[in-house]
N, C-alpha and C positions, 0 to 999 in steps of 0.2 A: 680604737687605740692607735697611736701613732709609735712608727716604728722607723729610724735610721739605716736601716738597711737596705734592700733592693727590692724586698719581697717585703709582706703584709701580710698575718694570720688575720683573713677577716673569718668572724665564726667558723673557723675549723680548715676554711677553705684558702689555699696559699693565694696571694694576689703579688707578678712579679710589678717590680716597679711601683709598686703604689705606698702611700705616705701616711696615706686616713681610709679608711675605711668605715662604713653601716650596715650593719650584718655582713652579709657575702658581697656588697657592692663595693667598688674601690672610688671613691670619692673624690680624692687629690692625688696624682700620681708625679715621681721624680721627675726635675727637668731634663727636658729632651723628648718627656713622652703627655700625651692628655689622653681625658677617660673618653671613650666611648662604650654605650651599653654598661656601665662597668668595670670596663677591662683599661689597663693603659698599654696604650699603643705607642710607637714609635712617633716622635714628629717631624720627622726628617720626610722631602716628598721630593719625587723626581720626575721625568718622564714616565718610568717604568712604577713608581709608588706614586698614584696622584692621591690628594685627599679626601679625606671621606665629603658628603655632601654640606655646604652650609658653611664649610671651609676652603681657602685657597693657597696656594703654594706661595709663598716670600721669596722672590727669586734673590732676594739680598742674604735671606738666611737659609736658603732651600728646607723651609719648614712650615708645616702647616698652621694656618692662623683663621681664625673665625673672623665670618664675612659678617660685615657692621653695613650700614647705609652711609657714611662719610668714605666706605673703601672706595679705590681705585683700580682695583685690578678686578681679572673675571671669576665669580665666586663659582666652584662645581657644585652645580642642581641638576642632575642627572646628564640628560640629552640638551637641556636648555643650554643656549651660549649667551654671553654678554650682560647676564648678570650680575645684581651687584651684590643683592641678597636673595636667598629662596624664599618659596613659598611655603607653605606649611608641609605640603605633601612632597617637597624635596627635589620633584622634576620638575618644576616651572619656576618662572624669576617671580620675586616678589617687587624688584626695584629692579634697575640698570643701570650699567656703568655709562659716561660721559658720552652722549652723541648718541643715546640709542633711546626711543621712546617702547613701554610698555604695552603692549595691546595681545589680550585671550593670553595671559601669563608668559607671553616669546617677547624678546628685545630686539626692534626692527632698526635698520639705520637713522637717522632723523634724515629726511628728505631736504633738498637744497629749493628755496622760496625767491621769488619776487615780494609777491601777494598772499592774502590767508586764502584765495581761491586756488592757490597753487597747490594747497594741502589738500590730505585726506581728510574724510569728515570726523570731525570733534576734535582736529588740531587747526594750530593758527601759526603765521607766522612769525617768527620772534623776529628781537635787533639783530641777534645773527645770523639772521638771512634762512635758517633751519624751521621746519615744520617742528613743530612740540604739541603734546597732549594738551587738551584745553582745561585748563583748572590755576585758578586765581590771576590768569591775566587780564591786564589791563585793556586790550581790543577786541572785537568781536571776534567770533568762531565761527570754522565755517559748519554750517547745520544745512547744505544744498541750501535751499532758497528763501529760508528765513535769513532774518537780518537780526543784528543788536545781539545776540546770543552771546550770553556766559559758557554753555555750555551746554552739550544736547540732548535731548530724550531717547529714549532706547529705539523708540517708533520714528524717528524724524521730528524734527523742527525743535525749538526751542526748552530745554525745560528749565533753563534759570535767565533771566535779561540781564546786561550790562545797564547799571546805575543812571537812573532817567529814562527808562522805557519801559512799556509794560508788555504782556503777549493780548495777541489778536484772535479771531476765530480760528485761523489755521497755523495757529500755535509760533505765530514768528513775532518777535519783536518790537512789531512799526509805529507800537503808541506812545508818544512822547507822553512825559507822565512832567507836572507842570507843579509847583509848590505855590507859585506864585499865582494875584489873580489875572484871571485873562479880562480885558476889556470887549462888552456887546461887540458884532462885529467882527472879533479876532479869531483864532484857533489857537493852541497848544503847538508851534512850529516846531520845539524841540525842550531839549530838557530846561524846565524853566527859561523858556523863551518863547515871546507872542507876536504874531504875524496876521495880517490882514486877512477875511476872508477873500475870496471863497479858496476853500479845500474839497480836492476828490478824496481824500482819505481820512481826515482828523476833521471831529466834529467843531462847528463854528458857535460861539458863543451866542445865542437867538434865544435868550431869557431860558423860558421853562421847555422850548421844544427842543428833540431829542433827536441827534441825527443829520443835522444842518448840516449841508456843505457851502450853503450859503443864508443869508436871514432878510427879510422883509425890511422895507424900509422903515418901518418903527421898532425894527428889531426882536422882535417877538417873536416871529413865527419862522416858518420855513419857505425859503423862496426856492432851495434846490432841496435834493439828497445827496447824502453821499453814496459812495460807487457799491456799496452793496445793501442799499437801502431804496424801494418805492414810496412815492406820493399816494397815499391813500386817506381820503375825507379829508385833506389838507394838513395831514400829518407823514414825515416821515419814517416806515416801518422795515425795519431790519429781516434781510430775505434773509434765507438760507441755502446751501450750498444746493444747485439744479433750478433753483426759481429763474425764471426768464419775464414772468409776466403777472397779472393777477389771475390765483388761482380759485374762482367761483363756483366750481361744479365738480362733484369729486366724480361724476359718471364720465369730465374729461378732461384726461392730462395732457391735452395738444399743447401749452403753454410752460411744461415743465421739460428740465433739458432728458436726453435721454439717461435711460437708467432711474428716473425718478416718479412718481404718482401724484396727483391730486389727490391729498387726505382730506387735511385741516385745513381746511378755509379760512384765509388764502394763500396758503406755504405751502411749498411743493417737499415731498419726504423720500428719501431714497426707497426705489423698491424694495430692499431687505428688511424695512425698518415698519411696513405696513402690512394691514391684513389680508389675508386670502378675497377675494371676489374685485378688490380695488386695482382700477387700470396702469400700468406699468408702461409710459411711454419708451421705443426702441428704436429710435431714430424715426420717427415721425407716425410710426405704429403702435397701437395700444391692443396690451394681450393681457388679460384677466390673468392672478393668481400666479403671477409673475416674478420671480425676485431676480434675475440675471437677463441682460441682455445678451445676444448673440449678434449684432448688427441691425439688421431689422429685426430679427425675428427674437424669441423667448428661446433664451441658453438652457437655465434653470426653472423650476419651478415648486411651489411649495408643496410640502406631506400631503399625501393623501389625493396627490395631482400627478400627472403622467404625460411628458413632455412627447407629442407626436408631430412632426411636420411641424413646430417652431412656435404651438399653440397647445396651453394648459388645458387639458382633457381630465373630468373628476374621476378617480381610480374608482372601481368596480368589481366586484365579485359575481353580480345577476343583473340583468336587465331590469329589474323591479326596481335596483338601487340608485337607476338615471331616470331624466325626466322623459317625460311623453314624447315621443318618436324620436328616440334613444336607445339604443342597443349596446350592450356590456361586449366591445367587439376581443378579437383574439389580445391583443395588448392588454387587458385587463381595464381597459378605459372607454367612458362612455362616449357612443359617435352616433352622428345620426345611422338610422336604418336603412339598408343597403338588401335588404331580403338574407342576405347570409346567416345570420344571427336571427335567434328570437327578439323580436322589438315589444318595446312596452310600450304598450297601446291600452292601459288602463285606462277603464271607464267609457272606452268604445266599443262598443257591442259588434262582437265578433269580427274585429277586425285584428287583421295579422302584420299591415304593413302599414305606418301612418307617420305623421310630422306632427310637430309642436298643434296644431290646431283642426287638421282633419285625416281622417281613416286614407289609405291610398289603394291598398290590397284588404279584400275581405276573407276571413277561412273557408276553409274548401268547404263548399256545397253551398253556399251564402252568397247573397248580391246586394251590395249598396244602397239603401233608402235615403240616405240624408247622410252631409258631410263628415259625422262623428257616431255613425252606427250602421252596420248591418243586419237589415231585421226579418228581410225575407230569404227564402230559399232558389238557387239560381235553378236555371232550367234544364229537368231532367231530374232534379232532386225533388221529394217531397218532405214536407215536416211530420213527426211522428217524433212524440214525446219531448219535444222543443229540441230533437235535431235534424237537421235535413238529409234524410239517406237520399242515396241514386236509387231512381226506380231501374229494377229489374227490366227487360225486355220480354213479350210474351214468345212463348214458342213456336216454331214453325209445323203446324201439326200436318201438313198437305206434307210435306217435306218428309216429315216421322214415320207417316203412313207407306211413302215408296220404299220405305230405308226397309221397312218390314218385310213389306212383298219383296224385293230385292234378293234379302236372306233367304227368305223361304224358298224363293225359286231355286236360289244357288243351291241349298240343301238339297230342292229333291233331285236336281240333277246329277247331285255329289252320291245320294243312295240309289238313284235308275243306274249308275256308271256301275255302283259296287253289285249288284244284283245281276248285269249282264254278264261281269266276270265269272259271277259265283255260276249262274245258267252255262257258259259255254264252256265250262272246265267238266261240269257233271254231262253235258251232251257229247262230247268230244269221245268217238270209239276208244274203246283198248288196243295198244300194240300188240300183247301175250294172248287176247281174243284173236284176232286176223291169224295170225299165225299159225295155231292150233287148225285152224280150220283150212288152211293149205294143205296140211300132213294127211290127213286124211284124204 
């Protein structure tokens, strides 16, 4: 219902100031005030009354006025300054005012340019000499050290190219993309524009081979590569990033740069990207089961491996679970045998301490026959019942015999000593006898 007065019965509930009302909510309120939540407020804003958010102060009418994207003044989004309109959630800008570029919802100054390398990354510099965000300009962006960039990936390098270029392996934009045709001989020099061979970068026109930096003189084939391509069987073959050389053996990746493996023949593959037992070159060093460098040595290393002294060691629970003269040492990982540990020396006959190929220590009581078993008993042991006890020593019975006579001497001279006592105490006069026989 609409109502002329100052106030508004919305269902039951007064509403001051308001014109229209929807149930209990005030819809359109008198001039001088707008709804919020509901309510109409005053719109009158000062120092001391600033406005609510998403709105700004008229310093012409000192009244609150909703922020638009053609405004000019700075809209209040909470803590945010310099915006022009908010974001949805009220504290951050959704736009900015004149001179100030957006970036993670804050409005930063536009920076002062020569060059677009003056700028920060994914701005460029404009005609007026200011850094601006990169989106629908007409010159490159800067993306670090991609080139031709529309504008940048979240990860680096290029994710859109400026008109006539395409992106390359490392995502920058150096490939002139050509509408027109190229004549045998030429390359793609730039956007629809053709240029003589040879090229280190854009392939040469050489019939049906693929890769040309330069073409044979009947033009057909390849008389160079280009800069990230080898000559292999008389074709040019696209390395990948770590290839240095031809990769023919995957047991060795001396040819691939550090950090990388010999897999797939003949393409060298970054260590993270390969499997467990394949060699991980580390500056000139190759460490099994590898996926980080640390300089020379093995930084990381795959599950179920345990990185000791710079080399991938297979994780362990028992000696059983490593190979032959291998011991499950304290680290939980297999090393050779050291005597400290029980060593698996399966399938060498009682042997306790051995290498990949022969026994080194044999179990107590046992001696050595042949490089991979112990089958006799050492000396001093005999076998009984397929083990080697130590023979006992015999007794010394000449020895036993004085041990006896010894004793029995000492006895009888321990019962002659007690029997003279016993003798000289009953032959010994009476005092009360002598005596007696004085008196008389």
């Amino acid at each position: 219902m609409i109502q002329l007065s100052k106030s508004c019965n919305c269902d039951t509930k007064l509403k001051e100031n308001c014109l229209f009302c929807d149930g209990q909510q005030c819809m359109m309120c008198l001039k001088g005030y707008y709804v919020h939540n509901g309510e109409c407020l005053i719109n009158k804003c000062d120092s001391k009354n600033p406005c609510f958010d998403n709105f700004y102060c008229d310093p012409a009418t000192n009244s609150c006025t909703q922020c638009s994207s053609i405004g000019t003044y700075d809209c209040n989004c909470g803590s945010a300054q310099n915006c022009q309109t908010c974001a949805a959630q009220g504290d951050t800008c959704q736009t900015c005012i004149r001179g100030y570029n957006l970036i993670n919802g804050s409005c930063y100054p536009k920076l002062p340019c020569l060059h677009t390398a003056d700028c920060p990354l994914n701005q460029y510099c404009g005609s007026d000499n200011k850094c601006d965000i990169c989106f629908g300009q007409p010159t490159s962006c800067n993306c670090g050290s991609a080139i031709n960039c529309y504008y940048c990936g979240a990860s680096g390098g290029c994710a859109s190219c400026l008109p006539g270029y395409g992106t390359d392996q490392i995502f920058s934009c150096s490939i002139p993309i050509c509408s027109i045709e190229i004549p045998p001989g030429s390359y793609c020099s730039g956007p629809d524009a053709a240029s003589k061979c040879p090229s280190a970068t854009t392939a040469c026109n050489c019939g049906f081979a693929q890769n040309c930096s330069q073409c044979t003189a009947d033009l057909s084939h390849c008389e160079d590569c280009l800069d990230d391509s080898i000559m292999i069987d008389n074709e040019c073959v696209i390395a990948p990033p770590g290839y240095t050389g031809v990769c023919n053996d995957p047991s060795d990746s001396s040819k691939c740069l550090s950090g990388f493996a010999c897999i797939l023949v003949p393409t060298c593959h970054s260590c993270q990207n390969v499997s467990a037992g394949y060699l991980c070159n580390c500056h000139g060093k190759q460490y099994a089961s590898c996926i980080q460098c640390d300089r020379d040595k093995c930084g990381v290393c795959f599950t179920h491996f345990v990185l000791i002294d710079g080399k991938c060691e297979t994780e362990c629970q028992a000696s059983s679970e490593c190979k032959i003269g291998q011991q499950c040492g304290k680290q939980r990982a297999c090393q050779d045998c050291n005597g400290q540990m029980e060593c698996n020396c399966d399938g060498m006959l009682n042997c306790k301490e051995c290498n990949d190929t022969s026994c080194t220590v044999c179990q107590y009581g046992w001696k050595q026959t042949d490089k991979s078993s112990c089958a006799k008993c050492a000396s001093g042991f005999v076998m009984s019942d397929g083990i080697c006890n130590r023979v006992e020593k015999p007794e010394n019975k000449v020895l036993t015999a004085i041990n006896i006579i010894g004793m029995v001497f000492a006895l009888i001279i321990i019962i002659c000593g007690i029997l003279g006592i016993i003798i000289y105490y009953v032959r010994r006069p009476k005092r009360h006898t002598f005596q007696h026989s004085m008196a008389r």
